[in-house]
Every structure is written in structure tokens, then in C-alpha cells.
Backbone bond lengths (Angstrom), bond angles and torsions (degrees), N, CA, C in turn:
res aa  C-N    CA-C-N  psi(-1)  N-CA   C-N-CA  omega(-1)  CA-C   N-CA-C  phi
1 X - - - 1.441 - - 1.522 108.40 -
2 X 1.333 113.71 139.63 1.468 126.69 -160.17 1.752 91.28 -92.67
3 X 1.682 126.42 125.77 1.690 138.72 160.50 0.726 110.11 -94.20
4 X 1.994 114.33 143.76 1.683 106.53 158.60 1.661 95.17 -102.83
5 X 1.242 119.43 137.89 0.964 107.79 -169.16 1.789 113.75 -124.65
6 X 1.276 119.31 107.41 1.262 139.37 -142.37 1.704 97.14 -96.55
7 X 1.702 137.41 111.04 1.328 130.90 -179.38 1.612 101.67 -126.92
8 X 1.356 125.80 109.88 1.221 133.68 179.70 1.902 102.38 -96.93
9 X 1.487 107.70 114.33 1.590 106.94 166.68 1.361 133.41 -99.31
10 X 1.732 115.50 157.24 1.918 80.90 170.51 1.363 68.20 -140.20
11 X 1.343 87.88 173.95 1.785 111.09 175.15 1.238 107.07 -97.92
12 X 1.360 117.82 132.01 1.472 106.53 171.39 1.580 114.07 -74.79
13 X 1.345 127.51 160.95 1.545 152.73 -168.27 1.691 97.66 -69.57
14 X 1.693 117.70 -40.78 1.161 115.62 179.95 1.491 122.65 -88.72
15 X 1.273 105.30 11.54 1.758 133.32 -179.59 1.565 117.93 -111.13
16 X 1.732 90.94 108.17 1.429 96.72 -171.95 1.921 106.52 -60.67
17 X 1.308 107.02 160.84 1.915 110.64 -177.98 1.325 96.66 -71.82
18 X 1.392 144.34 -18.36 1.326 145.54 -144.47 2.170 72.26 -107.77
19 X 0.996 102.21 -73.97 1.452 90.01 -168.52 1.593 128.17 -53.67
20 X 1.261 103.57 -22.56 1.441 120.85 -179.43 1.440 114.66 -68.87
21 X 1.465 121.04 -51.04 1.469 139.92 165.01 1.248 102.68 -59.61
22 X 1.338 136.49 -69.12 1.756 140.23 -173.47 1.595 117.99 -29.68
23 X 1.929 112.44 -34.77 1.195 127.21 -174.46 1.383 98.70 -107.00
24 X 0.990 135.58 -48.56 1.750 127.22 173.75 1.532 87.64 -62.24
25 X 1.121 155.48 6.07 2.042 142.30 169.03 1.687 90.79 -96.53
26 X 1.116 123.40 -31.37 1.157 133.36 -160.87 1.621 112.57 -71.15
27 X 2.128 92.77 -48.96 1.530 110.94 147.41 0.747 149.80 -56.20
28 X 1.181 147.02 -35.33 1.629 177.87 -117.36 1.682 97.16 -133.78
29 X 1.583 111.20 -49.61 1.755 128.91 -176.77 1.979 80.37 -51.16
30 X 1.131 98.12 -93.87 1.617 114.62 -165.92 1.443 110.74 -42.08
31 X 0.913 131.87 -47.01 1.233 138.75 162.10 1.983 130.78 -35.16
32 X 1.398 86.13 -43.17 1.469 114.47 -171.67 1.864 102.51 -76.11
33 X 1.525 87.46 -37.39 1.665 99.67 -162.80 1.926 89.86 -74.23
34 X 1.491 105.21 -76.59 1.513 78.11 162.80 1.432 163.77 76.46
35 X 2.108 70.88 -125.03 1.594 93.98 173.59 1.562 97.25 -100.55
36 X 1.060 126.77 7.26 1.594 116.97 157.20 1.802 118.79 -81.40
37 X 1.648 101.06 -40.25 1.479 86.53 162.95 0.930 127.23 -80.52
38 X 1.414 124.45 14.45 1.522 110.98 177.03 2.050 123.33 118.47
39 X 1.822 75.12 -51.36 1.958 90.30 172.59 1.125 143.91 -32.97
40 X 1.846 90.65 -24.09 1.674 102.10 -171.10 1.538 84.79 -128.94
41 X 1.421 123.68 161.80 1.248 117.83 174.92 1.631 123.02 -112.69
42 X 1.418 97.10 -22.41 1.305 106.63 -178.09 1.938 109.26 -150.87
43 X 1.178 100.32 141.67 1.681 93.80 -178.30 1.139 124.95 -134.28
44 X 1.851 124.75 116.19 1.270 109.45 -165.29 2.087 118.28 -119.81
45 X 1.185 125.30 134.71 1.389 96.97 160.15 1.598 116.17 -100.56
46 X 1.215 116.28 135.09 0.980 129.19 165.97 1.671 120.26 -28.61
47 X 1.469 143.61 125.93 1.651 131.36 -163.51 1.678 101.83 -93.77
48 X 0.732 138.34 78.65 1.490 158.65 112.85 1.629 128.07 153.26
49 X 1.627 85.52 29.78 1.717 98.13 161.62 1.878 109.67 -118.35
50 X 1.435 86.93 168.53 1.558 95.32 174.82 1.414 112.48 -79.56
51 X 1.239 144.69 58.47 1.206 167.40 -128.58 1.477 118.22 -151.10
52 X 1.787 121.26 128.71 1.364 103.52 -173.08 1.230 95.29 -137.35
53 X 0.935 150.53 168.14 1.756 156.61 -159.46 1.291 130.70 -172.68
54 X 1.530 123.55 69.90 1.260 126.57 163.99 1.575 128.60 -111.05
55 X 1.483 102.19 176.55 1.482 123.66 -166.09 1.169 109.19 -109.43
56 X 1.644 118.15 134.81 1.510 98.97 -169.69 2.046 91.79 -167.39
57 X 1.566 103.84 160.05 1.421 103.42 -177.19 1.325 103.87 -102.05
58 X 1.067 104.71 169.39 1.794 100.85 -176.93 1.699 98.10 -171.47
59 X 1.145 125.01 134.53 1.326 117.58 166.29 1.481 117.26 -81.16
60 X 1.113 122.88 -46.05 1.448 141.94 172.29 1.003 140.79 -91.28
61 X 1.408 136.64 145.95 1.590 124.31 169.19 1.849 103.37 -66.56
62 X 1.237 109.86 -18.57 1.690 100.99 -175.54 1.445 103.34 -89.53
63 X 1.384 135.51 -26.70 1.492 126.63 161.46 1.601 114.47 -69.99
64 X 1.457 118.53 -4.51 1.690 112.41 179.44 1.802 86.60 -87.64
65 X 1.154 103.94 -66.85 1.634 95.98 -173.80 1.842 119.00 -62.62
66 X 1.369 122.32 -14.65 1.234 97.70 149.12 2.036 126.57 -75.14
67 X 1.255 87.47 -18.26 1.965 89.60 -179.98 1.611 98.72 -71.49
68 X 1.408 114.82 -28.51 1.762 102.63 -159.91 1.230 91.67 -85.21
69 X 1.744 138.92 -42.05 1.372 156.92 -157.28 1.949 99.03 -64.11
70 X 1.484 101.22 -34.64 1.782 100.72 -165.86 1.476 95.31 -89.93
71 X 1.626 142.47 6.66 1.389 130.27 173.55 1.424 85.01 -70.00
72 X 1.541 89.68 170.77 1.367 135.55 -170.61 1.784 92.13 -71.39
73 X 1.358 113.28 -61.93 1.661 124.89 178.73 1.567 117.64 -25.89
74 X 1.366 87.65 -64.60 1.632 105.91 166.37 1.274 132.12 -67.32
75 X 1.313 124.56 -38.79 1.602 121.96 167.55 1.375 119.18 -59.12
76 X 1.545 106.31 -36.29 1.633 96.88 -162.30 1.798 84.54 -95.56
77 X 1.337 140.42 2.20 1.521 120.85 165.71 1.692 105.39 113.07
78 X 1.427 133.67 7.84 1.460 137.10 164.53 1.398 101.58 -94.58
79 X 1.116 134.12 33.93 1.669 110.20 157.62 1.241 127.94 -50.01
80 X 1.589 99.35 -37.16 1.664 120.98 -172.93 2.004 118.88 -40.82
81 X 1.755 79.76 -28.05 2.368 102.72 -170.01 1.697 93.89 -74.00
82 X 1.464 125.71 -18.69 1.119 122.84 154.91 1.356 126.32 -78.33
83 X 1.366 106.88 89.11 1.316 113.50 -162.12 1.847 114.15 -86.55
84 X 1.226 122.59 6.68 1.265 131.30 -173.71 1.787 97.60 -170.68
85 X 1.397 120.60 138.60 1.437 141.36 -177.40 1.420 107.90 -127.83
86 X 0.708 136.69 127.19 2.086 137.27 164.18 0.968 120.81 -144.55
87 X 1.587 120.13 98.59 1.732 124.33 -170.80 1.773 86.99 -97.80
88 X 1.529 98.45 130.11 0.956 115.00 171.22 1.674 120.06 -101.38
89 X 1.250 133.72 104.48 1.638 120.77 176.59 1.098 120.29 -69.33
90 X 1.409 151.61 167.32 1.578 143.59 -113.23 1.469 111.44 155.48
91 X 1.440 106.36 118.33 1.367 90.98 -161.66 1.754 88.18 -129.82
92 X 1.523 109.80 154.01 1.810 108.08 164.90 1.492 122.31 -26.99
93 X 1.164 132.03 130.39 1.240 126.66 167.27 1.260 113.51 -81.04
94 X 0.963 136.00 -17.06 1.924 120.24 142.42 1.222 162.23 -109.32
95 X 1.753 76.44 40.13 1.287 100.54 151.47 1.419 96.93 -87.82
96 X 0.970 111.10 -80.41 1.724 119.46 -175.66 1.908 105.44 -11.47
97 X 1.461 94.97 -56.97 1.773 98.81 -177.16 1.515 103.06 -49.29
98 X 1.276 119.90 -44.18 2.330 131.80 -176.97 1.636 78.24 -39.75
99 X 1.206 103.05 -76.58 1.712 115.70 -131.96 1.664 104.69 -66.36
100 X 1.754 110.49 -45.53 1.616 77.70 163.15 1.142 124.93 -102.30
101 X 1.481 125.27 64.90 1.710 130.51 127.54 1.379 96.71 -76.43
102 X 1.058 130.58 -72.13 1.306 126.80 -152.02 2.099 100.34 -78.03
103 X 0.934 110.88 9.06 1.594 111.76 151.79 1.382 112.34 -87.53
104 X 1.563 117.26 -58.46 1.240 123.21 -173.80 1.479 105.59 -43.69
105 X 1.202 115.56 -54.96 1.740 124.25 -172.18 1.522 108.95 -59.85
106 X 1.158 122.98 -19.07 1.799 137.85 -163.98 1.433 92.95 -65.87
């Protein structure tokens, strides 16, 4: 099943910008790789928020939280700078186009 997968960050106040950026580079590394194997399908940052936005397959809610669990963020213990998560599920749009004909006709 195809996610949009929505990651809003903040830096904390007691987090230098040098440290804050160093571990989101850290993200972006793993992240990037990825979408080179394939895992992720598409990868976006948001243009002038701390905001990240990708596409990705997943069969499970327990393979989304092992993919989010193996970032860099999460291993070393900053999940927390992800201050909001929203996996969105996503389905073909034509299928959707099939089904309402046969709504319309209902």
C-alpha cells in the first residue's frame, strides 16, 4: 500500500542550529539512500518550513514504524524534534474514477 507520509520538525530552544542541522544531514544521508533503493518513492522538503514529505510502500502499520524506528533521528533518541507524524494511505486514482461510476449508478 502506497503512504504520504507527512514529518513536521522543530528544533528545540536548548538545541544548538549547528546540532540540529548535523542530525537532520544525518537524515537526509539515510533518507536519500532509501529512495535510491527503492523504499521510499519520492522525497520532499517542504520550501521554508521544517517539513519533510515522502512516498513510500509499506504493507503494515508495523513495517511503517519499523522504517520510521531505523532513521538516524530515532536510533540515536531525537524522535521527540518530530513534533507531529501523519501517514497518509493513498490509493490509485482509477480505481477511485471505476468505483464512482458504479456509485453514481447506485
Amino acid at each position: 500500500m502506497l503512504f504520504l507520509l507527512h514529518v513536521k520538525l522543530r528544533k528545540p530552544e536548548s538545541m544548538s542550529r549547528q546540532a540540529f542541522y548535523s542530525l537532520w544531514r544525518e537524515e537526509a544521508a539515510a533518507a536519500l539512500k532509501a529512495l535510491e533503493r527503492g523504499a521510499v518513492q519520492a522525497l520532499y522538503k517542504v520550501a521554508g518550513k521544517d517539513e519533510v514529505i515522502a512516498l513510500l510502500e509499506a504493507d503494515s502499520a508495523a513495517q511503517l514504524d519499523r522504517a520510521l524506528h531505523s532513521m538516524p533521528m530515532w536510533r540515536r533518541g531525537y524522535g521527540h524534534l518530530a513534533t507531529e507524524i501523519t501517514w497518509t494511505p493513498l490509493r490509485p486514482y482509477a480505481e477511485w474514477a471505476e468505483e464512482l461510476s458504479r456509485l453514481a449508478q447506485a
